[in-house]
Every structure is written in structure tokens, then in C-alpha cells.
N, CA, C and O atoms as a GROMACS GRO file, in nm:
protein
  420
    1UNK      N    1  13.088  10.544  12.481
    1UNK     CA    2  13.042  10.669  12.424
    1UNK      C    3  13.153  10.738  12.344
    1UNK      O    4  13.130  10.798  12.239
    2UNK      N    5  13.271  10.724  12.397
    2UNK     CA    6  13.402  10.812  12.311
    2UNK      C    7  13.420  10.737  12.177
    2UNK      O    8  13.420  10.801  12.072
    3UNK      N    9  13.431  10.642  12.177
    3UNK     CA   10  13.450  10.486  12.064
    3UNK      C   11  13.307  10.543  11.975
    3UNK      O   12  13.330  10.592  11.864
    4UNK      N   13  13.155  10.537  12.023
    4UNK     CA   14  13.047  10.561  11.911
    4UNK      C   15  13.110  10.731  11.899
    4UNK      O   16  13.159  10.740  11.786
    5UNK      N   17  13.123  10.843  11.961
    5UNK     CA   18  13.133  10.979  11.918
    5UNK      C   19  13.268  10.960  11.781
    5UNK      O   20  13.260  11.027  11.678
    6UNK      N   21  13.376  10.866  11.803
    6UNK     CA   22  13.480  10.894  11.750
    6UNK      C   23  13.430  10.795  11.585
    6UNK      O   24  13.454  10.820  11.467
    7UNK      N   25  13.374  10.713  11.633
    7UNK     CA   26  13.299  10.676  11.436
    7UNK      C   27  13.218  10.716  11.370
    7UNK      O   28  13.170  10.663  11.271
    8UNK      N   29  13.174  10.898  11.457
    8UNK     CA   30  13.089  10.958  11.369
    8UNK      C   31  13.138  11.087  11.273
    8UNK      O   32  13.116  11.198  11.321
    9UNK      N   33  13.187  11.082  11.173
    9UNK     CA   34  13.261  11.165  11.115
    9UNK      C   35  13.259  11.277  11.158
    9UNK      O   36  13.362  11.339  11.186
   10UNK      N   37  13.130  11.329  11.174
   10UNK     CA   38  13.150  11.489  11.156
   10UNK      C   39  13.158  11.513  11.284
   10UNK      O   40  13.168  11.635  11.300
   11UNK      N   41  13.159  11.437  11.418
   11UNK     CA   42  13.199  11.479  11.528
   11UNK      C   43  13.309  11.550  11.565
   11UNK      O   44  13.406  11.499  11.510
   12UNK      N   45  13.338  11.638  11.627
   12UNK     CA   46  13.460  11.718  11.642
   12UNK      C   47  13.530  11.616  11.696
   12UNK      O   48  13.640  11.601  11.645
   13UNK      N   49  13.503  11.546  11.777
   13UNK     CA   50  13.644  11.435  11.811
   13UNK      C   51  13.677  11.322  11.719
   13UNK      O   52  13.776  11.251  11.734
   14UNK      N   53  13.569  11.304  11.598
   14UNK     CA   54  13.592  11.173  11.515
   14UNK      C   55  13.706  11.262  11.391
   14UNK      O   56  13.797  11.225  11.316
   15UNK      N   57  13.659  11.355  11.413
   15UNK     CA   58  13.775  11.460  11.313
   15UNK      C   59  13.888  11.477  11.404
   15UNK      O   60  14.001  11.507  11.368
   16UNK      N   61  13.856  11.459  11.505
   16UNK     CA   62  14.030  11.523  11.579
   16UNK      C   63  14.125  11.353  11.628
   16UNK      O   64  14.242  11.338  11.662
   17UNK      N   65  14.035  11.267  11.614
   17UNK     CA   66  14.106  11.159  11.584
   17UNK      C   67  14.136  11.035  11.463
   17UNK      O   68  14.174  10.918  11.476
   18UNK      N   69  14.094  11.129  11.319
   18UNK     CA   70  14.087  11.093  11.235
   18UNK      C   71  14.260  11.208  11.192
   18UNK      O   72  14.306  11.186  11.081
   19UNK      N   73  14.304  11.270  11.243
   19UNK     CA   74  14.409  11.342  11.158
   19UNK      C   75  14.528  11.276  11.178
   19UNK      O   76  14.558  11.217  11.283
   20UNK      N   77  14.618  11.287  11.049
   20UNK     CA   78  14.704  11.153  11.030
   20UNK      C   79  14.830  11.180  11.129
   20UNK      O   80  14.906  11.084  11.145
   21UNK      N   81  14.860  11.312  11.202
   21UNK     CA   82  14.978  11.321  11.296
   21UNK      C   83  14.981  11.214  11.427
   21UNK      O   84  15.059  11.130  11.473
   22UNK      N   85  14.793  11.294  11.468
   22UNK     CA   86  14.760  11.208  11.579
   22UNK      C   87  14.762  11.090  11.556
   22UNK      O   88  14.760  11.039  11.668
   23UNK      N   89  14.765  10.999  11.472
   23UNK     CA   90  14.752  10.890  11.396
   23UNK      C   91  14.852  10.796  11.414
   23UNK      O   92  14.851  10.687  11.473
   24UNK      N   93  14.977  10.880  11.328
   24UNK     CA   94  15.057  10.773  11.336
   24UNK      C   95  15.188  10.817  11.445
   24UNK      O   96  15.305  10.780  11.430
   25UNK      N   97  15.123  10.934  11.594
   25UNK     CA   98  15.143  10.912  11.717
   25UNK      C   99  15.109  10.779  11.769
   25UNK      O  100  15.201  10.702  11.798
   26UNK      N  101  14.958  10.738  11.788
   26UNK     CA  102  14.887  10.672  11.799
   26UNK      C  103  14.957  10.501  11.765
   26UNK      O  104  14.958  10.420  11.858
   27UNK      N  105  15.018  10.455  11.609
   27UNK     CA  106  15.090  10.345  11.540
   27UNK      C  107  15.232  10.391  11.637
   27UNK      O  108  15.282  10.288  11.684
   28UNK      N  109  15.295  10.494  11.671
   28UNK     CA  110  15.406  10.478  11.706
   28UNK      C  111  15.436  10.438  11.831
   28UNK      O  112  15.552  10.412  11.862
   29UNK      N  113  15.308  10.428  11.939
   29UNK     CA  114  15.297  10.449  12.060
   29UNK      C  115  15.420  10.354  12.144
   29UNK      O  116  15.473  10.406  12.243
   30UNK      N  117  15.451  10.253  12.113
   30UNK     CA  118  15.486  10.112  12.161
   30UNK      C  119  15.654  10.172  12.141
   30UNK      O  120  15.721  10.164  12.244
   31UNK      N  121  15.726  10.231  12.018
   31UNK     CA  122  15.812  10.319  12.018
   31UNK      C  123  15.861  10.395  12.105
   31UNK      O  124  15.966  10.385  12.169
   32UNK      N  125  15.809  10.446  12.106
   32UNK     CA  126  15.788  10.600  12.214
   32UNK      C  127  15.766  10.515  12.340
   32UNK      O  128  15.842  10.561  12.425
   33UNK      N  129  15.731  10.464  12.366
   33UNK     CA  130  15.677  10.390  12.565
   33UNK      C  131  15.852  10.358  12.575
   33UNK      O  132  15.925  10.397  12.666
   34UNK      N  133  15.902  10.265  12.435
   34UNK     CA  134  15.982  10.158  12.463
   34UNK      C  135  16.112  10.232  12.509
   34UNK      O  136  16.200  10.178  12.577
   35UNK      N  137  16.115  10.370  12.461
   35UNK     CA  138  16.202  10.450  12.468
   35UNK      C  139  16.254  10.569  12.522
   35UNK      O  140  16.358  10.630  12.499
   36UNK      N  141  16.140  10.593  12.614
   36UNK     CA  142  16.168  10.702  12.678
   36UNK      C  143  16.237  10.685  12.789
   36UNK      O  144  16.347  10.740  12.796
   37UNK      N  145  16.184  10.593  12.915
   37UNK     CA  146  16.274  10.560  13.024
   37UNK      C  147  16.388  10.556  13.017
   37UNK      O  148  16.459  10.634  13.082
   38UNK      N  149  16.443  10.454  12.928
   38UNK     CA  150  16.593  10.460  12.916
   38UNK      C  151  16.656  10.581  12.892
   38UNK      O  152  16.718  10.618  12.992
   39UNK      N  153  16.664  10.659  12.797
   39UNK     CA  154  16.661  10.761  12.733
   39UNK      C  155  16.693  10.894  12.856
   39UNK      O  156  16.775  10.986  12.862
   40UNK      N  157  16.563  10.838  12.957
   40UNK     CA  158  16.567  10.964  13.061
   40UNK      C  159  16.684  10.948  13.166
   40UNK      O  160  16.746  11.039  13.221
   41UNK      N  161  16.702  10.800  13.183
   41UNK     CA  162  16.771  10.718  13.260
   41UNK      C  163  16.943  10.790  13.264
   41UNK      O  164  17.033  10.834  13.336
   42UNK      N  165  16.903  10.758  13.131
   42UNK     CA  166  17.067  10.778  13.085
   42UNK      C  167  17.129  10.915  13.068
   42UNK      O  168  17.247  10.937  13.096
   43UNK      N  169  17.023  11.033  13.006
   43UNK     CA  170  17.043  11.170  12.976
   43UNK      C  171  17.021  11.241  13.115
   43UNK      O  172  17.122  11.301  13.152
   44UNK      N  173  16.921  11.249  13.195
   44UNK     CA  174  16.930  11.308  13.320
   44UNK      C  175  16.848  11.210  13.467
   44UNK      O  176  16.734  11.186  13.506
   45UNK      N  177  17.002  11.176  13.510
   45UNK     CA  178  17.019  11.044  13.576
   45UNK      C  179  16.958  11.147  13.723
   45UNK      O  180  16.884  11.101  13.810
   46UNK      N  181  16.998  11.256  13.722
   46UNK     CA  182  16.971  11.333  13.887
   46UNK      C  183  16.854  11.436  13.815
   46UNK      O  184  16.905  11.546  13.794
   47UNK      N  185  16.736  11.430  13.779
   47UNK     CA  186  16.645  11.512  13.754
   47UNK      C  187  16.619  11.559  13.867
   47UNK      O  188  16.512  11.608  13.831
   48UNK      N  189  16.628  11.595  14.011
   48UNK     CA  190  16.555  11.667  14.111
   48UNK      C  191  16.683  11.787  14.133
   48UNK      O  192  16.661  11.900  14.178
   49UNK      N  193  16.803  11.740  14.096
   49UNK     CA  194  16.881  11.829  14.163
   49UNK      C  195  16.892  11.915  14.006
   49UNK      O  196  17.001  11.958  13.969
   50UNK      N  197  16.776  11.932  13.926
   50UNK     CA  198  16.832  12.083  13.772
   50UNK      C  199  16.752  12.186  13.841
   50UNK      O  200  16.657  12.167  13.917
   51UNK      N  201  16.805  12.301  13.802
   51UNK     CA  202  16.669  12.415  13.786
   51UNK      C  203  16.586  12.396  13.717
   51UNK      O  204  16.586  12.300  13.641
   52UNK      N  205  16.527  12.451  13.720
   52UNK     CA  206  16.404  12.481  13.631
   52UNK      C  207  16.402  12.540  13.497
   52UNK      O  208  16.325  12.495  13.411
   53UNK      N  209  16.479  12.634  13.473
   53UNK     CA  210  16.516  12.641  13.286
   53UNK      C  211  16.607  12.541  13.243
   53UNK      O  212  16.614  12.539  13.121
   54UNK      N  213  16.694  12.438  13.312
   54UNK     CA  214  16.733  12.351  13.263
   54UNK      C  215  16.674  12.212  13.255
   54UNK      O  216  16.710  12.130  13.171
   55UNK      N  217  16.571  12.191  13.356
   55UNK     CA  218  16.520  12.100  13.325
   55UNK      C  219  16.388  12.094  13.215
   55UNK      O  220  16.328  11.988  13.197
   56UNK      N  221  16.349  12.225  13.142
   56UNK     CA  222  16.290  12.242  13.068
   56UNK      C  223  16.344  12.270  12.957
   56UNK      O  224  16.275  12.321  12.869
   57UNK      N  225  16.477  12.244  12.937
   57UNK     CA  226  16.540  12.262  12.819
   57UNK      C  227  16.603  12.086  12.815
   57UNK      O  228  16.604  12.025  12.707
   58UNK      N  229  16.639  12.038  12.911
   58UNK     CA  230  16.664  11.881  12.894
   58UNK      C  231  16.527  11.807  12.879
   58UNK      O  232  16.533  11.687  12.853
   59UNK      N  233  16.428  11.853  12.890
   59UNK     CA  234  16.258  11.772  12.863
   59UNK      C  235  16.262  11.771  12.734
   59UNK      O  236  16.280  11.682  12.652
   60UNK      N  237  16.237  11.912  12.726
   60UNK     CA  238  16.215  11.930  12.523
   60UNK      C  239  16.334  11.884  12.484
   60UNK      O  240  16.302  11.819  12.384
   61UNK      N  241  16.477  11.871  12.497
   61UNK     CA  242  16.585  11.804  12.411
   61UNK      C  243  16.550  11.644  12.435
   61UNK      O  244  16.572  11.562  12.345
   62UNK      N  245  16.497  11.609  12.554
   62UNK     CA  246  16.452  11.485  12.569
   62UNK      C  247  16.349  11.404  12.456
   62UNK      O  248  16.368  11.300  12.391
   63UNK      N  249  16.255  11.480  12.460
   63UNK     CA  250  16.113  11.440  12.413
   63UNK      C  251  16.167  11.446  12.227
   63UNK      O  252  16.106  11.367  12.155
   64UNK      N  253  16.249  11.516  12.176
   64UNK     CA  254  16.287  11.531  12.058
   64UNK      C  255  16.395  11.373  11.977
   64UNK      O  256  16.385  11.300  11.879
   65UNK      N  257  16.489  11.389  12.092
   65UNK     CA  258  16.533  11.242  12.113
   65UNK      C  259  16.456  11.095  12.090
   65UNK      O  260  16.480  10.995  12.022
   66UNK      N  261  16.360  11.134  12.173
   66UNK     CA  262  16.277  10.976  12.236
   66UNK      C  263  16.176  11.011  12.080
   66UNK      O  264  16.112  10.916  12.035
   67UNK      N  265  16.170  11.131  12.016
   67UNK     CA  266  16.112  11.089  11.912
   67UNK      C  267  16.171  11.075  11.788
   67UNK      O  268  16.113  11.010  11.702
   68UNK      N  269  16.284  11.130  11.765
   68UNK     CA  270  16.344  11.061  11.663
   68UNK      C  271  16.392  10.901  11.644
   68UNK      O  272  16.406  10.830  11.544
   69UNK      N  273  16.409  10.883  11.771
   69UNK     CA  274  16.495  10.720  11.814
   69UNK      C  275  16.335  10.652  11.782
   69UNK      O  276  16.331  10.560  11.701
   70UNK      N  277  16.247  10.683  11.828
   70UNK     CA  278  16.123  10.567  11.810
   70UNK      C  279  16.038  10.603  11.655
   70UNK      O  280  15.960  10.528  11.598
   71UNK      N  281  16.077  10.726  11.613
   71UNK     CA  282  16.046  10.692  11.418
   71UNK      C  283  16.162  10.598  11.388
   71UNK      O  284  16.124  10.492  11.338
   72UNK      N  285  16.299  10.610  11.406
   72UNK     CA  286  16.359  10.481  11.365
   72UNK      C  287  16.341  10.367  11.399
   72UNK      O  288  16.360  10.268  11.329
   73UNK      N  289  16.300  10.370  11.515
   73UNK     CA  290  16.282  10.195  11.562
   73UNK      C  291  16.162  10.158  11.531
   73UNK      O  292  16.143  10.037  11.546
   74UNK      N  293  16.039  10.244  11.478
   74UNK     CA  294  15.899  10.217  11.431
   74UNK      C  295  15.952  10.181  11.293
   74UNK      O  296  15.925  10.073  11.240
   75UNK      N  297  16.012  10.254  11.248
   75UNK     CA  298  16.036  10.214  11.079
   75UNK      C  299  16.137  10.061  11.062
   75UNK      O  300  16.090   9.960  11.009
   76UNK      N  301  16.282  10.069  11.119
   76UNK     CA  302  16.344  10.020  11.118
   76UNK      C  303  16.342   9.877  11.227
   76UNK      O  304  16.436   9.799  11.214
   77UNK      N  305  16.245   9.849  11.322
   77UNK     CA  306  16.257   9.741  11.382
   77UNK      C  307  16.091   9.658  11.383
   77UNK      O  308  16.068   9.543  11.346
   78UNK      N  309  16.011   9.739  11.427
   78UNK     CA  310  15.880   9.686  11.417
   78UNK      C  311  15.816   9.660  11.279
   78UNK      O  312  15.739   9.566  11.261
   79UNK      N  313  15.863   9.782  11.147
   79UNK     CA  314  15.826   9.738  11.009
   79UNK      C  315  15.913   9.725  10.957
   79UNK      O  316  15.910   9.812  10.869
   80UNK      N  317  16.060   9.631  10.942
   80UNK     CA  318  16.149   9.658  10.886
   80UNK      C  319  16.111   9.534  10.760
   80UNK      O  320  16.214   9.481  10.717
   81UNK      N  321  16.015   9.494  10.714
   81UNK     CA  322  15.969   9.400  10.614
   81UNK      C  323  15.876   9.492  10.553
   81UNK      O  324  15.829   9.431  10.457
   82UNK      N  325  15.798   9.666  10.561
   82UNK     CA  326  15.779   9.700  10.470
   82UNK      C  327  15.841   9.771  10.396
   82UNK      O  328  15.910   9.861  10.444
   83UNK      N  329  15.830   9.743  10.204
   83UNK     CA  330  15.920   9.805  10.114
   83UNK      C  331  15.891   9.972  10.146
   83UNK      O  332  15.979  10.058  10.160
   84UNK      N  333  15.732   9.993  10.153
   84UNK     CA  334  15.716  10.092  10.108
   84UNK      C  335  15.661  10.222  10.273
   84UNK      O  336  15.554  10.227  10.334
   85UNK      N  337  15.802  10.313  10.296
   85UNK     CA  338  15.770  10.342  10.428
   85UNK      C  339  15.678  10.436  10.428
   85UNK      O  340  15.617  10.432  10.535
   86UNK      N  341  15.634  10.528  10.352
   86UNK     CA  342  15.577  10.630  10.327
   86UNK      C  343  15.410  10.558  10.367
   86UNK      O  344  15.326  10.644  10.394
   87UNK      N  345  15.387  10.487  10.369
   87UNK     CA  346  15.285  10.426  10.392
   87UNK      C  347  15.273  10.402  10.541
   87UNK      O  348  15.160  10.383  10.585
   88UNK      N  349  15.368  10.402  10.619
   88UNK     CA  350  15.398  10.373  10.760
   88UNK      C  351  15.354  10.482  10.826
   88UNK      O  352  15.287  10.478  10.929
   89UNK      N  353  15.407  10.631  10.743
   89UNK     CA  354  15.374  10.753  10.832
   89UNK      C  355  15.250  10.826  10.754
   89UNK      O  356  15.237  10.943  10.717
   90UNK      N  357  15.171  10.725  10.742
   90UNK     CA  358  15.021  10.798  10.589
   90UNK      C  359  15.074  10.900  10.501
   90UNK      O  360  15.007  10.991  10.452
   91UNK      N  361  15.190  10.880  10.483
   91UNK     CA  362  15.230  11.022  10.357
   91UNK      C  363  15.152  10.984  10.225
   91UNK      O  364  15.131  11.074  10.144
   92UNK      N  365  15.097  10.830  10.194
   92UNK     CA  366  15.011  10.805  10.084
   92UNK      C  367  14.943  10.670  10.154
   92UNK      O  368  14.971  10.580  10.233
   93UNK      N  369  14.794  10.737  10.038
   93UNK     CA  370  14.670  10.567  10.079
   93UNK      C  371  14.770  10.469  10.034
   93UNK      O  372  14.866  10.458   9.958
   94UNK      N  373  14.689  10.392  10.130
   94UNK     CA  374  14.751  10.263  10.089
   94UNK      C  375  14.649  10.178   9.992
   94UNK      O  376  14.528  10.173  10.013
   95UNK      N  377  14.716  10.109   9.881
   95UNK     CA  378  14.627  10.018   9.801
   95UNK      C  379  14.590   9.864   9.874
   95UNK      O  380  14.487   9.798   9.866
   96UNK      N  381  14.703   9.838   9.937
   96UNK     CA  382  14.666   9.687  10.008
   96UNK      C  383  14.685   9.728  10.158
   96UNK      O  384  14.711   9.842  10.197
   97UNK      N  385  14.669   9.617  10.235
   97UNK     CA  386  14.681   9.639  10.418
   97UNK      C  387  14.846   9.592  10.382
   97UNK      O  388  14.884   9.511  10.298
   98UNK      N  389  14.930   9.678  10.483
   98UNK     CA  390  15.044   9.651  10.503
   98UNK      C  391  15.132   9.525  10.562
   98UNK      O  392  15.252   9.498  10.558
   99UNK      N  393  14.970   9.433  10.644
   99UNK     CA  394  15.020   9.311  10.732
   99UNK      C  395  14.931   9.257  10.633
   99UNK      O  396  14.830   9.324  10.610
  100UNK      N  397  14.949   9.138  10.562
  100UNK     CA  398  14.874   9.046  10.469
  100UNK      C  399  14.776   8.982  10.596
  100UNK      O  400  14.813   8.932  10.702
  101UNK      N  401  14.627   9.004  10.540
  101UNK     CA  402  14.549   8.871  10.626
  101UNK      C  403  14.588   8.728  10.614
  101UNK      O  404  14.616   8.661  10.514
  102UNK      N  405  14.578   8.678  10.820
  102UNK     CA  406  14.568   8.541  10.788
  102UNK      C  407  14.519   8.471  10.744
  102UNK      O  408  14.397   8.488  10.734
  103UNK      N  409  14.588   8.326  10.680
  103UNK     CA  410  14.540   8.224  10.641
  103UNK      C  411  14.426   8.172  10.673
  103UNK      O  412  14.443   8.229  10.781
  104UNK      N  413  14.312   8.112  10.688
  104UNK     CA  414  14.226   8.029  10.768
  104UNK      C  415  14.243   7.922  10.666
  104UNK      O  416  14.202   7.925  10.550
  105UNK      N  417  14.348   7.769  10.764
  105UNK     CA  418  14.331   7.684  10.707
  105UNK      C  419  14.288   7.572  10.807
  105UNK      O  420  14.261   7.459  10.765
   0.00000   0.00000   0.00000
């Protein structure tokens, strides 16, 4: 039911998962998974022993981190064979698919 609501355009959720942020959240996901653990691992190794305004100031410095590091590693490791990156984060249509279809031979 979410899958048919989300291919009907004018549905409020086929619009709220048609917008290009959520989007290329969505393309970056594998980024972001690959990168946060470590990340937390390493930046706050004793998370039970912060307060509470500090551990809400090491989350958000966290989460800012784990997303800059996984736009680079989305751009720079998973597409580092496309010329054109702007196409990676929908800043423009694309004229062709970015992964060439396979062969069938």
C-alpha cells in the first residue's frame, strides 16, 4: 500500500517522497550506515558517562560529521567514475542514466 500510495503523484506521500533532499538522503544511505559507527566509536568512546547538553552538542557535531564524510565518500568512492557530480546530488536532470545498461549478450 505505501509503494502504490507513493506512485501516485498527487499523494501527499508520493510528493513527500518525490523531493530531491529526501532523495538523494535516500542514494546516500549506504554512506551514512557505513559511517556513522565508526565515527561514534572514535568521537565519543564513553557516551553514558556526558551530560546531557553535551551529549546533545556531540550528536549534532556528530551527525554533521557522518554527513559530510559520507557526501565525500558517496561522491568520491561509490561514484568516483562519474564526470558529472551535480547529477549525483539532482542539482540537474539527467540526459542519460548515470550507470550505462547491461549488455545482454
Amino acid at each position: 500500500a505505501i509503494i502504490a500510495a507513493a506512485l501516485v503523484s498527487r499523494a501527499q506521500l508520493g510528493a513527500t517522497l518525490s523531493w530531491a533532499p529526501l532523495q538523494v538522503l535516500g542514494m546516500m544511505c549506504y554512506s551514512l550506515y557505513i559511517w556513522n559507527w565508526p565515527l561514534l566509536v572514535m568521537l565519543v568512546p564513553d557516551r553514558g558517562a556526558l551530560p546531557w547538553p553535551s551529549f546533545i552538542a556531540v550528536s549534532l557535531a556528530l551527525l554533521m560529521l557522518t554527513f559530510a564524510i559520507a557526501v565525500l565518500s558517496y561522491r568520491f568512492v561509490e561514484f568516483r567514475h562519474v564526470g558529472e557530480w551535480r547529477r549525483l546530488f539532482l542539482l540537474e536532470a539527467p540526459a542519460e542514466p548515470l550507470i550505462p545498461p547491461a549488455r545482454l549478450t
